[in-house]
Each structure stands twice: as C-alpha cells, then as structure tokens.
MDTraj code that builds the backbone (N, CA, C; nanometers):
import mdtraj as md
import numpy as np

residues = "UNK UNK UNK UNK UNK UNK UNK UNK UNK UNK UNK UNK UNK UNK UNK UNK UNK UNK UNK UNK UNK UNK UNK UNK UNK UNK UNK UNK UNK UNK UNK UNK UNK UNK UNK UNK UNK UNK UNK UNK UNK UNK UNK UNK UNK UNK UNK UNK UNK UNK UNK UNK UNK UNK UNK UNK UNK UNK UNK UNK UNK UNK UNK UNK UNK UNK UNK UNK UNK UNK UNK UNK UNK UNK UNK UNK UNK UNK UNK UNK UNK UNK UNK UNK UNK UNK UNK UNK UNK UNK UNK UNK UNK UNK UNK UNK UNK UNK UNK UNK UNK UNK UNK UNK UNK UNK UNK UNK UNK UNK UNK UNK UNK UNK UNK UNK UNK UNK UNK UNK UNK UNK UNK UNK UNK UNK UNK UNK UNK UNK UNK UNK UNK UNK UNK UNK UNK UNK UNK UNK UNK UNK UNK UNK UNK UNK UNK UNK UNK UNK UNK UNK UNK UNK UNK UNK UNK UNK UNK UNK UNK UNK UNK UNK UNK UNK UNK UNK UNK UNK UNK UNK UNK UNK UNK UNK UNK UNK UNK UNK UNK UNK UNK UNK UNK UNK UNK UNK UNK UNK UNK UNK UNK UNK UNK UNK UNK UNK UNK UNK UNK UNK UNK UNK UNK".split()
xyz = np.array([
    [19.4627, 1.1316, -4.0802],
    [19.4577, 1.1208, -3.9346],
    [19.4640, 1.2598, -3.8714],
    [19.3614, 1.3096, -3.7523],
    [19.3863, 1.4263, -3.7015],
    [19.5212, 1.4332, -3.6158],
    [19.5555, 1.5875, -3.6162],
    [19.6898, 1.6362, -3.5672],
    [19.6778, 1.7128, -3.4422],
    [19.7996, 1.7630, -3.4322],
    [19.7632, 1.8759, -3.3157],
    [19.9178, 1.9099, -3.2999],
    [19.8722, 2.0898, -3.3197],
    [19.9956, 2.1583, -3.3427],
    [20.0071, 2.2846, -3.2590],
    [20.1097, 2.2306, -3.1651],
    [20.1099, 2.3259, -3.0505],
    [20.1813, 2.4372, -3.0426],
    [20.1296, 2.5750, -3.0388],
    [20.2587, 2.6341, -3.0818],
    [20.3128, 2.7181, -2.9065],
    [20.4152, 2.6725, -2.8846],
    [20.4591, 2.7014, -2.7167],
    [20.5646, 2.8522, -2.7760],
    [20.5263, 2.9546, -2.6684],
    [20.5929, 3.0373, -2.6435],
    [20.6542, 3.0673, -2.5021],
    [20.7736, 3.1187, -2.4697],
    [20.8268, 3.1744, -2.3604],
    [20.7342, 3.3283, -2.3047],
    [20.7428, 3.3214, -2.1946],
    [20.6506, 3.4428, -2.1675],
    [20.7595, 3.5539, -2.1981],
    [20.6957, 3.7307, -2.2383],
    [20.7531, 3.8099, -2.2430],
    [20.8309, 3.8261, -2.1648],
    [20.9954, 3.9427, -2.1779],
    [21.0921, 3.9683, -2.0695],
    [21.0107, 4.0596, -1.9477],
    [21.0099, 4.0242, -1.8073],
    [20.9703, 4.0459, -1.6970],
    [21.0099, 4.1370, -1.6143],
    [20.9728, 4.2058, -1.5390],
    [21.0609, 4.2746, -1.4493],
    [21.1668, 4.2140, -1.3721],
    [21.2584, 4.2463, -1.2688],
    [21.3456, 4.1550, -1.2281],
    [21.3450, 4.2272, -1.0773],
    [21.2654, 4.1642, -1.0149],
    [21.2806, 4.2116, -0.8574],
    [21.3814, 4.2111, -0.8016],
    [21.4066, 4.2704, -0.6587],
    [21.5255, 4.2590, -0.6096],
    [21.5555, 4.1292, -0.5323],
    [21.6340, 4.0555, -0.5091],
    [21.6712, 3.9374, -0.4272],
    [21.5657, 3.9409, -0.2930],
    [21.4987, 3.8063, -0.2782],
    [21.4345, 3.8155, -0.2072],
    [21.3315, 3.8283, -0.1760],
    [21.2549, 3.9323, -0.3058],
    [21.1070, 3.9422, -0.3379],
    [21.0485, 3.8655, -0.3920],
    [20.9059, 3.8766, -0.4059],
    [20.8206, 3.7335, -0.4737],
    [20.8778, 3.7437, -0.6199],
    [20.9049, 3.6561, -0.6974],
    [20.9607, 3.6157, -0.7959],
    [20.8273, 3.5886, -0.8928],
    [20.7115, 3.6139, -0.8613],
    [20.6245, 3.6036, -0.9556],
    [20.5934, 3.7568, -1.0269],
    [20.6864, 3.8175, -1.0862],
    [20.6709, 3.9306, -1.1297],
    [20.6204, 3.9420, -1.2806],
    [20.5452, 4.1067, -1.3042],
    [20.4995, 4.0998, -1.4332],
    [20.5892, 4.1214, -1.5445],
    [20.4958, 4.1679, -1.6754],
    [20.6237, 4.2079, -1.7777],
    [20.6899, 4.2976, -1.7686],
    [20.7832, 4.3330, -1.8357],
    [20.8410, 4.4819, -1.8684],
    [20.7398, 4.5139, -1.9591],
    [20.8526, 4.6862, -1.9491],
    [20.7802, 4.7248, -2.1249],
    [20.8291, 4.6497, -2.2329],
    [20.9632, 4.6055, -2.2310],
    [21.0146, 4.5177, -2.3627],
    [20.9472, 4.3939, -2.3462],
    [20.9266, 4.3663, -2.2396],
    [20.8193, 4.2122, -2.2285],
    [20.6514, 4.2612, -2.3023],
    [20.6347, 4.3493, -2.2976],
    [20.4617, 4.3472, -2.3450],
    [20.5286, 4.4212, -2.5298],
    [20.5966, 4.4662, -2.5480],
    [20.6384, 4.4931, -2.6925],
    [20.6789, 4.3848, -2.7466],
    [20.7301, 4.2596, -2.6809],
    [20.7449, 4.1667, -2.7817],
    [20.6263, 4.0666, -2.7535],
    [20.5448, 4.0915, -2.6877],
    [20.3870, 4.0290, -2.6975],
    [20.2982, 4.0800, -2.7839],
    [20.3081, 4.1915, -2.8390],
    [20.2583, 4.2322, -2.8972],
    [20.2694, 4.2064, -3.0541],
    [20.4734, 4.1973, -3.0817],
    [20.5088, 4.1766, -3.1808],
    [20.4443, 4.0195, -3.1960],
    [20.4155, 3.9703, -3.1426],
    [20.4120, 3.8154, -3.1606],
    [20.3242, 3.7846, -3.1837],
    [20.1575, 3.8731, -3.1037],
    [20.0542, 3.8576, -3.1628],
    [20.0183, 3.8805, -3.2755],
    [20.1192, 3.9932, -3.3365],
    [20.0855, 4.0073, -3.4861],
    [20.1084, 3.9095, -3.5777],
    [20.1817, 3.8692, -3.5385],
    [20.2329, 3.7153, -3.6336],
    [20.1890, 3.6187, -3.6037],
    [20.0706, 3.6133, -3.4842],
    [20.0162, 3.4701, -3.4964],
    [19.8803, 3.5286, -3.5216],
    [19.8375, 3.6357, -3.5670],
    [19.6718, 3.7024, -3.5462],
    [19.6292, 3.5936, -3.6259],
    [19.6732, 3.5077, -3.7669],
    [19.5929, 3.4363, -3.8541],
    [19.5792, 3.3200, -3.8540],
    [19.6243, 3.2472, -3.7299],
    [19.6565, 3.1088, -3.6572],
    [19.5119, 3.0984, -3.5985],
    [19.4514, 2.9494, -3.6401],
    [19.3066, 2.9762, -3.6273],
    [19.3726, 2.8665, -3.4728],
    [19.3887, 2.9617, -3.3745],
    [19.4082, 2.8461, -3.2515],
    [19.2343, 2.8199, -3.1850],
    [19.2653, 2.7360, -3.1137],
    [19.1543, 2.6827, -3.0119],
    [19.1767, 2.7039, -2.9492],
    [19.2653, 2.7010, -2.8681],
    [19.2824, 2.7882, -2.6831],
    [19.3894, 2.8456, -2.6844],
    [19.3793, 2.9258, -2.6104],
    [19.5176, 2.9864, -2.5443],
    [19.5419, 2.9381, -2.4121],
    [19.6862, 2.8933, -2.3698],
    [19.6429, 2.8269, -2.2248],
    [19.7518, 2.8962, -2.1861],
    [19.8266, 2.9278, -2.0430],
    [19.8991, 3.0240, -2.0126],
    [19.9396, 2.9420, -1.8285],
    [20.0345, 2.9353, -1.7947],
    [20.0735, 2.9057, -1.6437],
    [20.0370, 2.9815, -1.5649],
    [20.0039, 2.9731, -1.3939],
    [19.9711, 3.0459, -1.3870],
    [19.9905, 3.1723, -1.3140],
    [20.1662, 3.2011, -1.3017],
    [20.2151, 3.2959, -1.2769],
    [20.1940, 3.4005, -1.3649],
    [20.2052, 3.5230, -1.3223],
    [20.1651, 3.6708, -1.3797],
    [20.2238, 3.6951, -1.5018],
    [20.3823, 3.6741, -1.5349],
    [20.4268, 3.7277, -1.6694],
    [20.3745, 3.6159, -1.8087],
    [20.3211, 3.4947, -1.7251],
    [20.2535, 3.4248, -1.8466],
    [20.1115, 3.5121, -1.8565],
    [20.0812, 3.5177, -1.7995],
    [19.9031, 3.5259, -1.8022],
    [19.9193, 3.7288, -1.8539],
    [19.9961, 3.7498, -1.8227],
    [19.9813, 3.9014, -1.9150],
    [20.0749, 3.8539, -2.0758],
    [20.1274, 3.7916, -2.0739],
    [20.1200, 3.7831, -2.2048],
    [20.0682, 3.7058, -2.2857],
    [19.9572, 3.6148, -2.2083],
    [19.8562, 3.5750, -2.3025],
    [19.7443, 3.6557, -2.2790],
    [19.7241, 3.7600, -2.1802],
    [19.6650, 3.8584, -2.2217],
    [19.7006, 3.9236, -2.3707],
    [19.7861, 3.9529, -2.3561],
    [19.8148, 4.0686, -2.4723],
    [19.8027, 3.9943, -2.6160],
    [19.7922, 3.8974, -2.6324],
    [19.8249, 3.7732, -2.7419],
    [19.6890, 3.7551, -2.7624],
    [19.5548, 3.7184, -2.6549],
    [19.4768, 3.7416, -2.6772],
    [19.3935, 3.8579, -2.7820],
    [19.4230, 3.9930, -2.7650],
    [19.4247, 4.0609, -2.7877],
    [19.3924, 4.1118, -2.9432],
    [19.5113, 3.9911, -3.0112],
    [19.4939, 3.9675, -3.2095],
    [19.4411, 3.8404, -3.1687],
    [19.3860, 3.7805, -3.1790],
    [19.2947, 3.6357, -3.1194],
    [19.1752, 3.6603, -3.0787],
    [19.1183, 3.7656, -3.1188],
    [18.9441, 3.7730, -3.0927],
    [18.8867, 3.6256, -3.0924],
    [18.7640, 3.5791, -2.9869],
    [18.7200, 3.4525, -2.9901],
    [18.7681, 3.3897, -2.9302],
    [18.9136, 3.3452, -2.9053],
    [18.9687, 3.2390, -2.8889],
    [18.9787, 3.2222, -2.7288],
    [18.9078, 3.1221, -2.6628],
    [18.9110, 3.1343, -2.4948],
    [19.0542, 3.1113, -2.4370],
    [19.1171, 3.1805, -2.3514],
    [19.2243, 3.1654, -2.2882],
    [19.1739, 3.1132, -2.1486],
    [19.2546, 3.0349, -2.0863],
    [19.2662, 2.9380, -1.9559],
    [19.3982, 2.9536, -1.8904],
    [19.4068, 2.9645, -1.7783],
    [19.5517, 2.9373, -1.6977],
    [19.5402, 2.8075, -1.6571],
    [19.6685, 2.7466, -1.6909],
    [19.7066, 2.5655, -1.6351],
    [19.8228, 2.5484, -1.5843],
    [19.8003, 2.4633, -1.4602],
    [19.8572, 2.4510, -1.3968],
    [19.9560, 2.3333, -1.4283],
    [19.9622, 2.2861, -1.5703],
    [20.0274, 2.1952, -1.6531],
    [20.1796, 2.2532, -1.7096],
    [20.1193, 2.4067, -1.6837],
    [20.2481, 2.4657, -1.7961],
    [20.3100, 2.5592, -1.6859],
    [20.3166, 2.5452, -1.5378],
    [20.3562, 2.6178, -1.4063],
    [20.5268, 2.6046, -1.4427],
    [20.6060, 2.7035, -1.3979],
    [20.7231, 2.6867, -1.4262],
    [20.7911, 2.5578, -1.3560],
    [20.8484, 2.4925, -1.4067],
    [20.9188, 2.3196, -1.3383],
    [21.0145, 2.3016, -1.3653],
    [21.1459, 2.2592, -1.3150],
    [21.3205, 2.2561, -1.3359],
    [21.2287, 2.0707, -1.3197],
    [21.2811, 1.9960, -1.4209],
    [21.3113, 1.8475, -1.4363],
    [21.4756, 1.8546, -1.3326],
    [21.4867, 1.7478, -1.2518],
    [21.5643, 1.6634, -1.1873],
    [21.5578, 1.5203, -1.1459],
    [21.6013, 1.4894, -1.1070],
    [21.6362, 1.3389, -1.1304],
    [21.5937, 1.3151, -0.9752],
    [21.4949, 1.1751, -0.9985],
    [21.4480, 1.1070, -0.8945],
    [21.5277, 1.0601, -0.7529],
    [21.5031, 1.0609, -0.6361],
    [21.5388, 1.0431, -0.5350],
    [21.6665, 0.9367, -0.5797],
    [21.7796, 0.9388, -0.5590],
    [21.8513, 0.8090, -0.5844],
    [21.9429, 0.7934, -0.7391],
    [21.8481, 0.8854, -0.8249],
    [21.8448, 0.8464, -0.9402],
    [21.9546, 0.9765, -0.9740],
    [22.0637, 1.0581, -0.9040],
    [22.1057, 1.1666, -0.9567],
    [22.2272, 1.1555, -1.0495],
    [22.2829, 1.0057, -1.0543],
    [22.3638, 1.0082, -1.1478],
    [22.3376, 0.9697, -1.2341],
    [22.2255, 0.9677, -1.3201],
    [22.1413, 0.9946, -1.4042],
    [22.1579, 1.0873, -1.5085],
    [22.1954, 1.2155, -1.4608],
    [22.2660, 1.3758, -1.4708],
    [22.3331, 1.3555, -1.4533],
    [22.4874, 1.4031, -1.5784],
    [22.5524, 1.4271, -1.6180],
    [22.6502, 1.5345, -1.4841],
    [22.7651, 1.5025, -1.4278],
    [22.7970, 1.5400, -1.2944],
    [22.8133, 1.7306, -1.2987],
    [22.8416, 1.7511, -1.4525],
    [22.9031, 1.9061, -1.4743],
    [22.7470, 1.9849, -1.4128],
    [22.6525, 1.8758, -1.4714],
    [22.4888, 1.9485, -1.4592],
    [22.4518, 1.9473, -1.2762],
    [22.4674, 1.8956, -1.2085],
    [22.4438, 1.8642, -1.0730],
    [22.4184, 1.9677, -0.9724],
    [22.5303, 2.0390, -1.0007],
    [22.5096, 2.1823, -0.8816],
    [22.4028, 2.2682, -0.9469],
    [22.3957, 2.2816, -1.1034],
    [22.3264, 2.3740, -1.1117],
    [22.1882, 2.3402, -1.0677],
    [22.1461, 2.2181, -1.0519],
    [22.0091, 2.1514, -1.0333],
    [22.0002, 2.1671, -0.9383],
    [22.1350, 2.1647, -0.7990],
    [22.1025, 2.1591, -0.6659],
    [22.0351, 2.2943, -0.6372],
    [22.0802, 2.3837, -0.7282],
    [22.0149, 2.5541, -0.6777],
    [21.8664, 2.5700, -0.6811],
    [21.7999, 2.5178, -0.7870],
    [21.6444, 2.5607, -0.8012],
    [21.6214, 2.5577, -0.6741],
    [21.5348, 2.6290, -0.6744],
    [21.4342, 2.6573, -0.5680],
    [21.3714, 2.5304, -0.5713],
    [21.3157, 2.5305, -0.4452],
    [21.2630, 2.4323, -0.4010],
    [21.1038, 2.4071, -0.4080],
    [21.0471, 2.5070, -0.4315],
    [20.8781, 2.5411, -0.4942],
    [20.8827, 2.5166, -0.6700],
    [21.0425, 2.5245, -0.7460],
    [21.0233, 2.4998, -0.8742],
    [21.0636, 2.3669, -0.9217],
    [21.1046, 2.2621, -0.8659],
    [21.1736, 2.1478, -0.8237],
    [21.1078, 2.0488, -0.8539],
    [21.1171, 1.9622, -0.9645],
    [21.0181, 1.8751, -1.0339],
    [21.1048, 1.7191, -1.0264],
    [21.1218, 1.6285, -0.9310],
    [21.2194, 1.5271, -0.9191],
    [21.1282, 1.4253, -1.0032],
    [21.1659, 1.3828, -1.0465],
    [21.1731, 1.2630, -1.1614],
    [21.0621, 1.3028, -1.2602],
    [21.0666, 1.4413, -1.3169],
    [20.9680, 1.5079, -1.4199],
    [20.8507, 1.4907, -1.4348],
    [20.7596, 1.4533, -1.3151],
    [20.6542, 1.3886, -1.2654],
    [20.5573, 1.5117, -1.3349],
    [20.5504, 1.5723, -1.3180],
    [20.4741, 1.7108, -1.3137],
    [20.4885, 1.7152, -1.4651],
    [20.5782, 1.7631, -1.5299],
    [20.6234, 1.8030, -1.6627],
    [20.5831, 1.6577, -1.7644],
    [20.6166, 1.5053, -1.7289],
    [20.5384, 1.4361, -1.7969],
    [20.3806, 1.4594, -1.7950],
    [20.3448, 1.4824, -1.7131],
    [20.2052, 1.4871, -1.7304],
    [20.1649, 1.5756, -1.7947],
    [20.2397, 1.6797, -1.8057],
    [20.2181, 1.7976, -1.9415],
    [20.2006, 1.7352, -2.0664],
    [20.2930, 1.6767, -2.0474],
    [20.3138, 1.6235, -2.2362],
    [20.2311, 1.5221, -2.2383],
    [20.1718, 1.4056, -2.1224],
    [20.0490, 1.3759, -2.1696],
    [19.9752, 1.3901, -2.1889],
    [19.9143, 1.5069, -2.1270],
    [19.8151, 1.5506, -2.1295],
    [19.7611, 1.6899, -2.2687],
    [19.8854, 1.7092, -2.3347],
    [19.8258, 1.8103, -2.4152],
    [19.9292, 1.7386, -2.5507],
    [20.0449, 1.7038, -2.5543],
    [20.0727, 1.5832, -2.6905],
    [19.9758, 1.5224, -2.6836],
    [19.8589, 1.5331, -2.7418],
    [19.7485, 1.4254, -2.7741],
    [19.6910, 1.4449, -2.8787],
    [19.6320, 1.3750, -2.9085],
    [19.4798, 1.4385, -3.0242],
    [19.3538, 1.3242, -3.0234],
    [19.2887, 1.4166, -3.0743],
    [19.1622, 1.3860, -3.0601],
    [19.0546, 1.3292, -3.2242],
    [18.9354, 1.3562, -3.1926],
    [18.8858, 1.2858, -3.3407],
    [18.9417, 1.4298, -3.4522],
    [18.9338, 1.5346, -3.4054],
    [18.9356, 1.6316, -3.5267],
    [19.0992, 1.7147, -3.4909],
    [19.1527, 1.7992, -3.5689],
    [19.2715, 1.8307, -3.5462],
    [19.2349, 1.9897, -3.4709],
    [19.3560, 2.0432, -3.4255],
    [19.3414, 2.0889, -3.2952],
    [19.4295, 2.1631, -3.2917],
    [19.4597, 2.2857, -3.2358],
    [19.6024, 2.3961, -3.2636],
    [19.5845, 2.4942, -3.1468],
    [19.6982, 2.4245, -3.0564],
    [19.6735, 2.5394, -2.9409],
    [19.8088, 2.6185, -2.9263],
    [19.7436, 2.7179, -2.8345],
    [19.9112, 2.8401, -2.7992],
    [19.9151, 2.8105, -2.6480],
    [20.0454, 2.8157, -2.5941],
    [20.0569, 2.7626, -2.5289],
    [20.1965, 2.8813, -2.4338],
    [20.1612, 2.9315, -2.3122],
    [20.2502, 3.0567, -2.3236],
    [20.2933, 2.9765, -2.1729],
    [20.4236, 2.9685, -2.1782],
    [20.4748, 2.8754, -2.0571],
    [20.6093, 2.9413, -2.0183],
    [20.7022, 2.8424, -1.9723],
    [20.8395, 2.9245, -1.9540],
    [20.9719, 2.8511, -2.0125],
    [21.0280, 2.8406, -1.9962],
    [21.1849, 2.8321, -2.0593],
    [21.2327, 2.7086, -2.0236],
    [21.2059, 2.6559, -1.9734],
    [21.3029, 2.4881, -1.9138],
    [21.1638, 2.3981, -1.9306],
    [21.0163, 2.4756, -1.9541],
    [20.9336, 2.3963, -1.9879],
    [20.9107, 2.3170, -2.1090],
    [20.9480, 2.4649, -2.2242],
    [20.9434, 2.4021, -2.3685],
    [21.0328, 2.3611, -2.3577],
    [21.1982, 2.3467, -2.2521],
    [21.2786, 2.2310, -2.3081],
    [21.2353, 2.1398, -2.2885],
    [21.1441, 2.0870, -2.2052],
    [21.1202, 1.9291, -2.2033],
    [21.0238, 1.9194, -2.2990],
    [20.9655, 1.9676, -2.3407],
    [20.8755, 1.9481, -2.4551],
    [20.9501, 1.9226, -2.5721],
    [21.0381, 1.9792, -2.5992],
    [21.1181, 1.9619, -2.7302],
    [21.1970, 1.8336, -2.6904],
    [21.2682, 1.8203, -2.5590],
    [21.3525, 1.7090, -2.5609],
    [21.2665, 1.5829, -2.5697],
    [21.1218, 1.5712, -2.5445],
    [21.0195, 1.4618, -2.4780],
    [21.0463, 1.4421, -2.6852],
    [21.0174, 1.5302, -2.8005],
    [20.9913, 1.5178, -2.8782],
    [21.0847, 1.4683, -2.9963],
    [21.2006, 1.4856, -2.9083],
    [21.3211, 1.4136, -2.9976],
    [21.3757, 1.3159, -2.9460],
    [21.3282, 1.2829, -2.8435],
    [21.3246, 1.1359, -2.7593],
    [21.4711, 1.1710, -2.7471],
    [21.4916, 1.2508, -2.6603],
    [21.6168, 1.2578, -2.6378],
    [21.6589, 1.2014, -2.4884],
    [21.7793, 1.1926, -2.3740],
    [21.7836, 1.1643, -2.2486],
    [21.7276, 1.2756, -2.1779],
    [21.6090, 1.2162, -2.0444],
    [21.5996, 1.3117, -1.9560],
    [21.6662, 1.3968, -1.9186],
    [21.7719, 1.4482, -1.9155],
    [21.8611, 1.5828, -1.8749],
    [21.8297, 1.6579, -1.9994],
    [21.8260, 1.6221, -2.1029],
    [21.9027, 1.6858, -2.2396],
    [21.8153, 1.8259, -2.2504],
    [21.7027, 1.8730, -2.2036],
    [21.6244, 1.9639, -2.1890],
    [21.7192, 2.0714, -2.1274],
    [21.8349, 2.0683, -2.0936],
    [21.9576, 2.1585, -1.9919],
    [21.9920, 2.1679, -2.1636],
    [22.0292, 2.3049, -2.1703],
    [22.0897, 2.4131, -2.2512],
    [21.9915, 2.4114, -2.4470],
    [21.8122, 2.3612, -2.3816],
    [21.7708, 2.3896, -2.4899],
    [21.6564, 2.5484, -2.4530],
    [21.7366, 2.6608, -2.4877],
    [21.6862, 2.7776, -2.4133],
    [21.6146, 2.8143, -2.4821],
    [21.5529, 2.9263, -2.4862],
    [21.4128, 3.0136, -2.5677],
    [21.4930, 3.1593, -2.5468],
    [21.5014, 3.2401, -2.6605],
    [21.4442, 3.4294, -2.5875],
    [21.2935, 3.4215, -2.5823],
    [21.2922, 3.5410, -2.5009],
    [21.1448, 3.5853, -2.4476],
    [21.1098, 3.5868, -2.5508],
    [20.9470, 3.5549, -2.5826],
    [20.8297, 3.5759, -2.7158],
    [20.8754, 3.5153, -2.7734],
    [20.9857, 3.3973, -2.7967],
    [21.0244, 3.3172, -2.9205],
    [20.8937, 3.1976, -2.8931],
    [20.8991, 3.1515, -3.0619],
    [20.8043, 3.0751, -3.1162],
    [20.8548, 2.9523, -3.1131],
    [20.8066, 2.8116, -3.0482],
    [20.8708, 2.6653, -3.1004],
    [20.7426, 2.6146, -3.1121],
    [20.7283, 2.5175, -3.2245],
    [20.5780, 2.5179, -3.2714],
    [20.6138, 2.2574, -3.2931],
    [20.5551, 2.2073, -3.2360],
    [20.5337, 2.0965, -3.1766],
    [20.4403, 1.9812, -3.3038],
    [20.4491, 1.9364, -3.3461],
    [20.3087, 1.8909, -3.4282],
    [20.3015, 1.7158, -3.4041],
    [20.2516, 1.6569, -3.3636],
    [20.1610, 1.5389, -3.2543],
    [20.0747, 1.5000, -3.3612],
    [20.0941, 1.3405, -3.3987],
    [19.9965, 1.2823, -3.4856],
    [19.9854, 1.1567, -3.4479],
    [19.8313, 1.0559, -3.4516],
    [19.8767, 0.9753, -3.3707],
    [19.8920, 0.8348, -3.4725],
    [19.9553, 0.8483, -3.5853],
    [20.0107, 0.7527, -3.6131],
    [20.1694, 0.7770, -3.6709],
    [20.2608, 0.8650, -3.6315],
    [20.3703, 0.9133, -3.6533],
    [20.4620, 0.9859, -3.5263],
    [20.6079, 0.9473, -3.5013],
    [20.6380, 1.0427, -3.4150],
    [20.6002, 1.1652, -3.4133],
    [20.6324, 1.2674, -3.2792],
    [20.5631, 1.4004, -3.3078],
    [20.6976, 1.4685, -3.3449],
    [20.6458, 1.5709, -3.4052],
    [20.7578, 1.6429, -3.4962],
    [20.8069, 1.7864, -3.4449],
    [20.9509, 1.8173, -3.4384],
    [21.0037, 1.9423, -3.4176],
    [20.9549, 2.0832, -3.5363],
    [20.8741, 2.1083, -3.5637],
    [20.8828, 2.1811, -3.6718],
    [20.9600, 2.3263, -3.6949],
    [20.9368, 2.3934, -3.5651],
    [21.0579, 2.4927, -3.5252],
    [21.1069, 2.5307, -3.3681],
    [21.2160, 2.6164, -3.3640],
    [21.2312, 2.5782, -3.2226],
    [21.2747, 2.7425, -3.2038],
    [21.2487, 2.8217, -3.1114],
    [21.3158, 2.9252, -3.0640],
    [21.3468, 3.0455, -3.1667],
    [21.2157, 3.0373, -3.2727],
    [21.2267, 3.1045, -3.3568],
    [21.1370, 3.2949, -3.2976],
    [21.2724, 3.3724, -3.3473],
    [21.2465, 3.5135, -3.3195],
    [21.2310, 3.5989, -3.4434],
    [21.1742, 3.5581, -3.5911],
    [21.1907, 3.6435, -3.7042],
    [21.0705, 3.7539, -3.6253],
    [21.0017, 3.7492, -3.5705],
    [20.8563, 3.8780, -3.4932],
    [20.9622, 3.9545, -3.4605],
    [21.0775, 3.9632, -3.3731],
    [21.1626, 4.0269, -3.2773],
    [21.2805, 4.0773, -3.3471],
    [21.2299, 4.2169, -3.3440],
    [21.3941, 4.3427, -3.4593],
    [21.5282, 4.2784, -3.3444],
    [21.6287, 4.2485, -3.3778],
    [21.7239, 4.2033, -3.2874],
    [21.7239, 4.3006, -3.1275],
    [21.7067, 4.4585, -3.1545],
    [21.6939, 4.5541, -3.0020],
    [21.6179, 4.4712, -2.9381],
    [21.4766, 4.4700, -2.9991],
    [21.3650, 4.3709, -2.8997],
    [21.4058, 4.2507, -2.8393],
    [21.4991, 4.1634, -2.8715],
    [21.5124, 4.0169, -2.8337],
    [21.5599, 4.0295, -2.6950],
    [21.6035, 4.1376, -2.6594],
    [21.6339, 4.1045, -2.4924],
    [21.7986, 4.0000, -2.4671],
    [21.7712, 3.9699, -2.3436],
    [21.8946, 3.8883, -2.3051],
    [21.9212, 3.7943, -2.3874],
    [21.9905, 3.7379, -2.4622],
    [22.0064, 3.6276, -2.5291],
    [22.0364, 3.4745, -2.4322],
    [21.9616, 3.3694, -2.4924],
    [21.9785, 3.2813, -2.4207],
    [22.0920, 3.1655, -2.4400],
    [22.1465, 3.2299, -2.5524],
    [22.3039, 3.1401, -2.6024],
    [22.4173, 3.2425, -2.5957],
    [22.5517, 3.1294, -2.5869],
    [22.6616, 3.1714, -2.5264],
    [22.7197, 3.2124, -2.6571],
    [22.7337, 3.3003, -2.7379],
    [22.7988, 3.3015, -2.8400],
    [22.9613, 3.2890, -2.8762],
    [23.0171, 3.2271, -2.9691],
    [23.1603, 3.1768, -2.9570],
    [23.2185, 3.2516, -3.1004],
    [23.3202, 3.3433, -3.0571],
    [23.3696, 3.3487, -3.2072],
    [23.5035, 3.2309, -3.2518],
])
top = md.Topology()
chain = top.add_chain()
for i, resn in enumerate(residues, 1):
    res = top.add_residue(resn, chain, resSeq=i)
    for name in ("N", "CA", "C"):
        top.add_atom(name, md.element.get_by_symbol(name[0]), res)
traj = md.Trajectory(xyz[None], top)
C-alpha cells in the first residue's frame, strides 16, 4: 500500500524584534546555520515538495533547504501558517484549567478556536495517494504539536508542552491501511549542541 512520509521541521532561530513590531521577522545567523546544517542531512531525501508557511522565517528556511534539494519545487501554504489550537466557543473547559491563561494570551491573528484551521492541515496533507509520496514540510512549533498529537490520537490540548528546537526534525509516516506512525520527534543529531539555540524543555535535575 502507498505511504507518505512527512518530514516537518521548525523554522530556523529568528530575529527577535522589539515589542510591538511586526512579528513576522527573518532568520538569524544561528537560524540560517542550522538551515543549512539540516539541509545537509536531508540533501539525500528524494522529497517531492517542499512546502513552507507563509511567514518570512519559514520561507527563508526553506529557501536555504532548498538549496541541497536541487529539483525539488518549493510552495508557501497557507495550511502550515503559524496557529495556537484552543478550544471552541463554550467548549473551554475542555482545557485543562492550569493551561487557560496561557491560551488567553495568543494573539488574536494566531488564534485557531476549535483547531479548525490546523485540522484541515492534517487533512489535507496526512493523506496518500496511488503512489507513495515524501514531503518537507517547514512550519512552526505548536504546529508540529498538533501534528504529532493528531498522530497519537491523543486529547485536543495535549499538543501544549510537545515543543521542537529550531531546525529539529519530526518525521510523520501516513498509510492508508494502518494508523499513522510517530517515527521521530524533535530530533537535533544535524545541531553541535552551541547551534541548538534556546532549548524548548525545562530541564530538572
């Protein structure tokens, strides 16, 4: 049976404007060095598209990814736009009460109430077709959590504290006579530990 194996990355680390400014900012330099590192490690991944959101620090680092990917057409989609999942009009105790305020903060342009937007991601690209299929997929951070949580059939919230570092790899595999499978998640072996940037876990000794 054909497959389809998505491999989703976090966009490179970004600049960080000052409060107040447009928030669609590009990479850093450590954001395009670990795009770079990453393209090297996927140069032999025979993908079919590159698809990218379509704010700036995605779309320069599927520029740069492009780059070891000769051939391969890249697209910006508006499938993989950055989206905070929250809970439907009514529906907020749904979410877990500790989770609540932090949901009340998103912005209101990133604000996805009853994951309307973000399901349609995963219908629309968890799929397959007659022949098998392998795309890259350069999105943002609360996106591949719902992708991973959609994939472990986990509860709608549960996508809250499944984080990415920048340029990490979580790779998806969709068959259509089998659940779809986690195969890895938030993997940084491309990234010397200096490169990894902010870490996205709380570490406990």
């Amino acid at each position: 049976m054909p497959s389809t194996l998505l491999y989703l990355v976090r966009h490179g680390a970004h600049q960080h404007p000052p409060a107040g400014d447009d928030r669609d900012s590009g990479l850093s330099p450590l954001g395009e060095q670990q795009a770079r590192l990453l393209g090297a490690r996927l140069a032999d991944v025979p993908f079919d598209v590159i698809r990218h959101s379509p704010l700036r620090r995605t779309a320069q680092t599927a520029q740069i990814l492009s780059g070891y990917l000769p051939g391969v057409p890249v697209t910006a989609s508006e499938l993989l736009r950055d989206r905070t999942a929250g809970p439907a009009d009514g529906q907020a105790d749904l979410v877990p009460e500790r989770y609540r305020s932090f949901l009340a903060r998103v912005p209101a342009d990133e604000r996805d109430p009853g994951a309307q937007h973000l399901n349609a991601a995963v219908e629309q690209l968890m799929t397959t077709g007659a022949s098998d299929r392998c795309e890259l997929l350069v999105t943002h951070n609360f996106v591949i959590g719902w992708f991973v949580r959609h994939t472990l059939d986990a509860p709608p919230w549960r996508w809250i504290g499944l984080n990415q570092f920048t340029c990490a790899l979580t790779i998806i595999q969709v068959s259509a006579d089998l659940p779809p499978m986690l195969i890895s998640f938030n993997d940084v072996g491309h990234l010397p530990v200096p490169l990894r940037g902010h870490t996205p876990i709380a570490l406990r000794s």
